[in-house]
KOLROTOR-439603 format. One record per residue (C-alpha): x, y, z. Coordinates in steps of 0.2 Angstrom, whole numbers, padded with zeros to 4 digits, always signed. Example, Ala and Ser with C-alpha at 12.3 -4.5 7.8 and 13.67 -1.06 7.14 Angstrom:
+0062-0022+0039
+0068-0005+0036
***
This chain:
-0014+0096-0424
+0005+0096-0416
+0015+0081-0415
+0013+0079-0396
-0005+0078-0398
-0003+0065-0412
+0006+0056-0400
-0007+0057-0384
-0020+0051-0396
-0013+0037-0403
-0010+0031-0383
-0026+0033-0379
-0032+0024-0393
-0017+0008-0390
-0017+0007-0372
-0031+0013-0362
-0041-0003-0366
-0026-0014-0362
-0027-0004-0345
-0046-0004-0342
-0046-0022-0345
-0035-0027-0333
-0039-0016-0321
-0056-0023-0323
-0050-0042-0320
-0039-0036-0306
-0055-0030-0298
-0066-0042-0302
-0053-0058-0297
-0050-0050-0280
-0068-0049-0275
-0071-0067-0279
-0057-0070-0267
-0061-0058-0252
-0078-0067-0254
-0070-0086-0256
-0061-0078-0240
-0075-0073-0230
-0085-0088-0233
-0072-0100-0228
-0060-0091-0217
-0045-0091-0227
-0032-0081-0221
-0022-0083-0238
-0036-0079-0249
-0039-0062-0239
-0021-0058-0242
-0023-0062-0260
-0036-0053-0261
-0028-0037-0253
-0015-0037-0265
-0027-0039-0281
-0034-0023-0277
-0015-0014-0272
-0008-0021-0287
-0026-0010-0295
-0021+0005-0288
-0006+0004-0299
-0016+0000-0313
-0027+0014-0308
-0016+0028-0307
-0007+0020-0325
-0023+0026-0333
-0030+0041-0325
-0012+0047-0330
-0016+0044-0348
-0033+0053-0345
-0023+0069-0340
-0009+0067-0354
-0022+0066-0365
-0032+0080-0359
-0015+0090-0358
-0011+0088-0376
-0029+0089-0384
-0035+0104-0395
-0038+0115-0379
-0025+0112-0365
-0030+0117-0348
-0019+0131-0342
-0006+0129-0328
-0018+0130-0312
-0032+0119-0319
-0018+0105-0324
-0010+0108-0305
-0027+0105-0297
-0029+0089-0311
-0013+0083-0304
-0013+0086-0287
-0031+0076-0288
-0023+0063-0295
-0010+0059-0281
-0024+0062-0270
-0035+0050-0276
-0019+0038-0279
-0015+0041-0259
-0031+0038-0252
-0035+0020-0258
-0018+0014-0256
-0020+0022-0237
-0036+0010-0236
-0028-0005-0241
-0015-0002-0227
-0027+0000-0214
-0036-0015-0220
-0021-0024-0220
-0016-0019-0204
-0033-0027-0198
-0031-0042-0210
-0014-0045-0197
-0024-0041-0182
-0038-0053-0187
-0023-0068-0192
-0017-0068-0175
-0032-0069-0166
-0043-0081-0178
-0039-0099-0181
-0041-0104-0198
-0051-0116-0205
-0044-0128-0215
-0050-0132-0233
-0059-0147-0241
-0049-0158-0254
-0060-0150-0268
-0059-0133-0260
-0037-0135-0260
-0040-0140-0281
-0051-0128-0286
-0042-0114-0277
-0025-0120-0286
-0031-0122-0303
-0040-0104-0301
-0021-0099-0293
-0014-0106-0310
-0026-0100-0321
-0022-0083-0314
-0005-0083-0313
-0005-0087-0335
-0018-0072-0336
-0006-0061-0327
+0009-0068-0337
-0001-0061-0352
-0005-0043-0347
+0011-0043-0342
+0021-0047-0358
+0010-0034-0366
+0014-0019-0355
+0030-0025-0355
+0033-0023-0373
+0024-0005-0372
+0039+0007-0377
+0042+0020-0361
+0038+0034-0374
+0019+0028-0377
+0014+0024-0360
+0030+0031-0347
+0020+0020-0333
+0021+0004-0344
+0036-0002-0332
+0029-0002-0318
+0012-0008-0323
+0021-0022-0330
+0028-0026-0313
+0011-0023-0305
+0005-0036-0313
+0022-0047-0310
+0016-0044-0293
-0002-0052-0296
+0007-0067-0304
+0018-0071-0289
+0005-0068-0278
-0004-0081-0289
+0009-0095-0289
+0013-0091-0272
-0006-0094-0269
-0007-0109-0277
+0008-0118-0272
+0004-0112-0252
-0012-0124-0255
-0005-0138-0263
+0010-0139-0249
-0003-0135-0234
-0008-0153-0237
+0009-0159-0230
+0013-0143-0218
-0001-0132-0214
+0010-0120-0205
+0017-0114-0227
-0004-0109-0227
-0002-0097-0214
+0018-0092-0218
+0014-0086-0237
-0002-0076-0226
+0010-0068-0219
+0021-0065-0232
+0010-0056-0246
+0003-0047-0230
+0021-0038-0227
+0024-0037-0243
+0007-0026-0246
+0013-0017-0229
+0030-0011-0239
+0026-0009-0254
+0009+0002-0250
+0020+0013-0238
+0033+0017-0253
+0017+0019-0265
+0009+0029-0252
+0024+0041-0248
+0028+0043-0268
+0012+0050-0270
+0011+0064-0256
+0028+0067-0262
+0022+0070-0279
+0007+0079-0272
+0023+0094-0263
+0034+0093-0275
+0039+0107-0286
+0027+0112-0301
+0040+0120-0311
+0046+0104-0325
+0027+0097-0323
+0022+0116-0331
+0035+0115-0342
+0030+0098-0350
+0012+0093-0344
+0010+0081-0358
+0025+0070-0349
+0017+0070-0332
+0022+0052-0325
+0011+0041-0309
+0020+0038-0295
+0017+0017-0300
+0034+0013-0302
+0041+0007-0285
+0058+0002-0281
+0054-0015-0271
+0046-0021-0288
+0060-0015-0296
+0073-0024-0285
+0063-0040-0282
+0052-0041-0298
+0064-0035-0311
+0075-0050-0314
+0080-0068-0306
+0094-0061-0295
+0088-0045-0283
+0105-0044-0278
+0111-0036-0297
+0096-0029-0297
+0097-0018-0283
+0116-0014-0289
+0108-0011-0307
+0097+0002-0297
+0109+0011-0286
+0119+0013-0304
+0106+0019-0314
+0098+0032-0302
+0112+0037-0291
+0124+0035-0301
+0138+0023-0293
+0147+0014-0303
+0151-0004-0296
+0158-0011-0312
+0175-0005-0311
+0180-0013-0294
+0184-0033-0294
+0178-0036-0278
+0160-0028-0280
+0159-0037-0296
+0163-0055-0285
+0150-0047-0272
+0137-0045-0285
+0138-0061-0291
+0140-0073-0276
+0129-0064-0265
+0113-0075-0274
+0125-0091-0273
+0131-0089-0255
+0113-0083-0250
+0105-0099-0257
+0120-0110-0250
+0118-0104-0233
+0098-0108-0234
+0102-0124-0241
+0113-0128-0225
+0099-0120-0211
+0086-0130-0221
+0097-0147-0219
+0100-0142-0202
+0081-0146-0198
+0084-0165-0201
+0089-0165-0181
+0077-0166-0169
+0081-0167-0148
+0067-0174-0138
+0069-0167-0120
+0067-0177-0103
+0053-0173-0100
+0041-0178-0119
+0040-0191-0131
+0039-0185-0149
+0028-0192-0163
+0037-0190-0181
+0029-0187-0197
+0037-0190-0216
+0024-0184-0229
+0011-0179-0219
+0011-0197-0209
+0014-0200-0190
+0025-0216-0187
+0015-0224-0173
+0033-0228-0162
+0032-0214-0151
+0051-0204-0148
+0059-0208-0133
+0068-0192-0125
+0087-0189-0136
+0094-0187-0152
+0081-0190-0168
+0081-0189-0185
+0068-0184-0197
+0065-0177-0215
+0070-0159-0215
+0056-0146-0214
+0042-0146-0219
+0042-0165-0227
+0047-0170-0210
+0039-0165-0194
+0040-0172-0176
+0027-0164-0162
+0031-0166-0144
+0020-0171-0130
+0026-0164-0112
+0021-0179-0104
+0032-0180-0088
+0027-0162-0081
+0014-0154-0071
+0008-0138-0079
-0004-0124-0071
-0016-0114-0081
-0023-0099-0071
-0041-0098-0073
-0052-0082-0070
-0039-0070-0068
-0022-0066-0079
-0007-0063-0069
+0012-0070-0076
+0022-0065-0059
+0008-0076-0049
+0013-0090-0062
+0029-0090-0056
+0024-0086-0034
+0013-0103-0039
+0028-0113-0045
+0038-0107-0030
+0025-0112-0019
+0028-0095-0011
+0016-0087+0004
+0008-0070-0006
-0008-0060+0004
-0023-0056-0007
-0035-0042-0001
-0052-0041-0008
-0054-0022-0012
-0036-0022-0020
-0032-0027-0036
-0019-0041-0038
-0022-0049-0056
-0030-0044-0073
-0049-0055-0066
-0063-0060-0073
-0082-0059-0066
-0095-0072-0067
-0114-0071-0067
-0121-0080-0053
-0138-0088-0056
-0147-0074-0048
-0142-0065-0063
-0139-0049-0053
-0123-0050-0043
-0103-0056-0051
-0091-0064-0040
-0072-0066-0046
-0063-0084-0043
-0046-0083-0045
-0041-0102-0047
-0025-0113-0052
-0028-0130-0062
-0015-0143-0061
-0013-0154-0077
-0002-0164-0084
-0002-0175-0101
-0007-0193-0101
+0010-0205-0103
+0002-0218-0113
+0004-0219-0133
-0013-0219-0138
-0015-0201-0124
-0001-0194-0136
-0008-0197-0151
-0026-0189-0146
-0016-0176-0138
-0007-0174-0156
-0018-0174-0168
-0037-0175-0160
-0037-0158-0153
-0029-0146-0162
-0025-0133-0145
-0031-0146-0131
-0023-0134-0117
-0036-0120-0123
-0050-0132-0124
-0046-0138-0105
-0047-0118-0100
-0063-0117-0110
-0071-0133-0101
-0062-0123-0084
-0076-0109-0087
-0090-0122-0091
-0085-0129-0074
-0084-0115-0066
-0102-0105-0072
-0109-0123-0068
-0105-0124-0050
-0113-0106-0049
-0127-0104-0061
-0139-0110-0044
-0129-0099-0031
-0129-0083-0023
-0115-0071-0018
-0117-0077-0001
-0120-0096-0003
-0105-0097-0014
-0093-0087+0000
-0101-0099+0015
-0097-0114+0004
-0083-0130+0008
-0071-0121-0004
-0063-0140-0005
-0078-0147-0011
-0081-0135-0022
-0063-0138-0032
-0066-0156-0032
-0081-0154-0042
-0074-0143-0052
-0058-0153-0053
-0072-0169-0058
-0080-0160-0070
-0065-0158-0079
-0058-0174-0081
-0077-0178-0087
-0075-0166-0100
-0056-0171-0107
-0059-0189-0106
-0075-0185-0117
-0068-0174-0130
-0049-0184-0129
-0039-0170-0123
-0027-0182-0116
-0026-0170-0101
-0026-0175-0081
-0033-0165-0071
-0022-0164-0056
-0028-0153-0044
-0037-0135-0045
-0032-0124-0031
-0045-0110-0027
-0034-0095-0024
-0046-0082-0020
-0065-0082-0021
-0073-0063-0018
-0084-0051-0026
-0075-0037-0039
-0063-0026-0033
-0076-0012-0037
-0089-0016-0026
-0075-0027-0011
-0076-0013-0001
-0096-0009-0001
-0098-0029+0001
-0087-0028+0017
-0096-0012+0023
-0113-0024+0020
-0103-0039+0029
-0099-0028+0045
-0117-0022+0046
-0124-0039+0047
-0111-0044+0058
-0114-0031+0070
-0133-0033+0068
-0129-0052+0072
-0119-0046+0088
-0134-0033+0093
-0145-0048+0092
-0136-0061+0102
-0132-0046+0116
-0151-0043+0117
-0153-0062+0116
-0142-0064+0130
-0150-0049+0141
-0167-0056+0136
-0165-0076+0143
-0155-0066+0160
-0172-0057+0164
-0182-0073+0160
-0170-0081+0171
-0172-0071+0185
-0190-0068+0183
-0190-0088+0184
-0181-0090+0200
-0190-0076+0208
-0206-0084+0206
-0198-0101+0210
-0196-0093+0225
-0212-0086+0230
-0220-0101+0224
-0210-0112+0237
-0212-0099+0250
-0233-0099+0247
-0232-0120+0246
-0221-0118+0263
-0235-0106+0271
-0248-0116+0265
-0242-0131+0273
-0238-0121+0289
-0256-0115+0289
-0264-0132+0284
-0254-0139+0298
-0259-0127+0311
-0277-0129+0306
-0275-0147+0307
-0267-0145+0325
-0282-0133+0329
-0297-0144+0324
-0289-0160+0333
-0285-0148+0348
-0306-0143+0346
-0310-0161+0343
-0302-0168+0358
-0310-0155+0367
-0325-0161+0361
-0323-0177+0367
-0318-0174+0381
-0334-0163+0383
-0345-0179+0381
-0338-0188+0392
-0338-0178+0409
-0346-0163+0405
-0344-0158+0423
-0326-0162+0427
-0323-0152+0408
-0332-0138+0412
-0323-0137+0429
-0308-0139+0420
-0313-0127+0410
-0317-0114+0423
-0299-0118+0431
-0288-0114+0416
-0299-0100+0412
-0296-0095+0430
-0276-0097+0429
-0274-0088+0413
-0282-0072+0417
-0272-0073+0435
-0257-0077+0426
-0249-0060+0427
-0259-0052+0442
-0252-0054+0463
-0264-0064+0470
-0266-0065+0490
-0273-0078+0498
-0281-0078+0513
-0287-0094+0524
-0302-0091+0531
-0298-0101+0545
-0280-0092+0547
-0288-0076+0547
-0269-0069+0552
-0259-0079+0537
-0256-0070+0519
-0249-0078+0505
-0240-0071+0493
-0235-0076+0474
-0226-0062+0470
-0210-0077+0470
-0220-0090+0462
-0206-0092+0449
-0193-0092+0459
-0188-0108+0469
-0191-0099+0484
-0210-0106+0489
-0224-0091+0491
-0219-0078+0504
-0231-0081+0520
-0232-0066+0530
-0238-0067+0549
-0249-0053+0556
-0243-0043+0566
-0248-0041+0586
-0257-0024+0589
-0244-0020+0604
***
């Protein structure tokens, strides 16, 4: 056997249960996290977690490259294809897990922004630090041992060494994020945030290091396959992670693989070593700098030392406090009036509201990011675009709940807005909510929500809510209007028909007026000339029995004169034989014409 296959052996035998042991705590410590994190929310353990299993990938590749070093000096090497398919499937398989933890770390960041983390128990906060500790003196260990691994037994042993110096920081930093988060929550989310970048960077140089590895050129890989290296060694471990002060360290680096020499010159050699110095200096004056506090005009400010409010509120000016985060003061904008827009999203209509400028809103076009709501019939949406006017309460024991009772009040009063809101309309139609007193509408909204802040102690006044615009969605405006018209119009066909109906019924009531007046007038006439008639036949009668003679005569007379009326009459005397009289001028006032008879001569 040759001495390069002594040499793989003895490697395998020293090393790879160094590496399979930790790679197995690395695993098995980061799912215990990323289940701690899941159960309880924790934004830090998540990131902890993500970093466990990058660091692993390290680890990962650390050993799989001992596999192929072994299996390239063995009895029976594979020939120069089979080791480039060997080696390309390790920068592969090295590629596509670090790939997955950038995307889950990407959606770790996502997830950080929108969620709000809940914070831990007392026992929680110990256990989670003592686990942290007890972590960060396991790491310690593997990484003594790798670090004491000469580069010609295991070439990876540097930068597995500084994956693992990666897992202890990320320990420590774990452990004292929890124990400060008691004082200052806001170091909690901060070192989130910073083992989330850091997985960011330092999976994007992994990542690139291994498709560069996967094109690069074969020829000194062929040459020596029992010397092939993992791409595990990254440079921001070896600036940040390789000795106290990065500064030398990233000097030390562009030296030793670039070759510039920054030794010979004075001035870099002050550079080198005051950057740190000057660094920390200049951190140590920003971090003084937070001992000054101003309170504006408009707030009073509660002050914390320790984690504990003063109960003297901050009048507006100049203050003074412990610098951050031992000392904190929070501000209450107590002498302002806020708006919060409520069913619709729109920041250049925040500032037409504040202007109290004139603006023209049309149903069928759109004019803010809205929001539809069920209305209790379950089958129609209506969108109400509304302004609510709040301000905070100016009384000490208001600032305090506005403080420390609530931790966003302002998005609890635009949650309790919506409960409002879906409870004015959960009994409503489309149409009993447009044909509704818009002003009492926003005073019981505005009702409702000073009910629900002085029960939860939001420490918010609910000024006044302005309904802006109350309409159907822009999608169907336009068929709502189309439906609107139509009834209008058949409302208008109605009322004509209406109209024209009660016209003829007048008309047909006057005429019939008439001929009812007309038949009462001819039936008096008649009754009266009946009337006439009988008493004209009853005299008659009368008279009749009391002279039947005389009336009979009488009778005989008129009879006689009205059918002589319109006839000439002569009259002749029988004792003036020669004497006519004629009463052919009997209307005139000439008397009758007496004619004399004539002699025969």
């Amino acid at each position: 056997m040759s001495h390069s296959s002594h040499t793989v052996d003895r490697e395998g035998d020293s090393h790879r249960g160094a590496l399979r042991t930790g790679l197995a705590l690395l695993l098995v410590t980061a799912a215990a996290a990323l289940v701690i994190a899941f159960q309880s929310e924790s934004p830090l353990l998540r990131a902890a977690g993500l970093e466990l299993l990058f660091c692993a990938t390290a680890i990962w590749g650390a050993l799989d490259a001992v596999r192929l070093r072994r299996k390239a000096g063995g009895d029976s090497p594979p020939d120069a294809a089979e080791h480039r398919e060997d080696r390309s499937l390790h920068h592969l398989f090295l590629a596509a897990p670090t790939a997955a933890i950038l995307v889950l770390t990407t959606l770790a960041i996502v997830a950080q922004l929108a969620e709000v983390p809940t914070p831990p128990s007392s026992e929680q906060l110990v256990v989670i630090a003592i686990a942290a500790a007890l972590a960060a003196c396991l790491w310690t260990v593997f990484v003594r041992v790798f670090a004491s691994i000469d580069a010609d037994d295991l070439p990876e042993s540097v930068g597995v060494s500084r994956a693992f110096a990666e897992a202890r920081a990320a320990a420590v930093i774990v452990g004292l994020a929890q124990l400060l988060g008691t004082v200052a929550p806001v170091l909690t989310a901060a070192a989130a945030w910073l083992i989330l970048i850091w997985i960011l960077v330092a999976a994007a140089e992994q990542l690139l290091r291994s498709l560069a590895g996967w094109f690069t050129d074969e020829t000194a890989v062929e040459q020596a396959p029992a010397r092939f290296v993992s791409p595990v060694s990254l440079v921001l471990r070896e600036v940040c992670l390789s000795s106290t002060n990065p500064v030398g360290a990233l000097f030390d680096l562009t030296e030793r693989r670039f070759g510039l020499s920054f030794r010979s010159s004075w001035t870099l050699k002050f550079l080198r070593r005051s950057v740190l110095p000057v660094g920390l200096g200049s951190v140590l004056v920003v971090w003084l700098s937070t001992v000054c506090v101003v309170i504006e005009p408009h707030q009073l400010g509660v002050r914390e030392a320790f984690g504990r409010c003063d109960r003297e509120l901050l009048e507006p000016g100049l203050h003074a406090k412990l610098p951050w985060p031992l000392g904190v003061v929070h501000r209450a904008p107590v002498r302002t009036i806020r708006t919060m827009q409520i069913g619709f999203s729109d920041p250049n209509d925040a500032a037409t509201v504040a202007k109290d400028e004139r603006r023209s809103l049309l149903w069928t076009q759109p004019h803010a990011e809205e929001f539809a709501l069920v209305l209790g019939t379950q089958t129609e949406v209506v969108a109400i675009n509304a302004v609510v006017y709040y301000r905070v309460q100016n009384n000490p024991e208001a600032v305090f709940d506005y403080v420390y009772h609530t931790a966003n009040p302002e998005a609890a009063l635009e949650n309790y807005a919506y409960r409002a809101l879906m409870e004015e309309t959960q009994t409503a139609s489309l149409t009993d909510l447009l044909s509704r007193d818009r002003e009492q509408f926003a005073a019981r909204v505005e009702e409702r929500l000073n009910d629900y802040s002085r029960q939860s102690r939001l420490a918010l006044d609910v000024v006044d809510v302005a309904l802006i615009n109350l309409h159907p969605p822009v999608e169907a405006a336009s068929h709502y209007l189309d439906v609107v018209n139509a009834q209008v119009d058949a409302e208008r066909v109605v009322v004509e028909a209406q109209g024209a109906a009660d016209a003829m019924v007048f008309d047909a009531s006057s005429s019939s007026d008439a001929l009812v007046s007309r038949s009462k007038v001819e039936a008096a006439r008649r009754v009266s000339e009946a009337g006439r008639e009988s008493s004209e036949f009853d005299a008659i009668r009368r008279a009749y029995e009391a002279d039947p003679e005389t009336f009979q005569l009488r009778l005989w007379y008129e009879t006689l004169e009205s059918s002589l009326a319109s006839r000439r009459v002569f009259v002749i005397d029988a004792n003036l034989p020669n004497v006519v009289f004629d009463d052919r001028a009997a209307g005139s006032s000439i008397g009758p014409e007496i004619t004399a008879p004539q002699s025969e001569d």
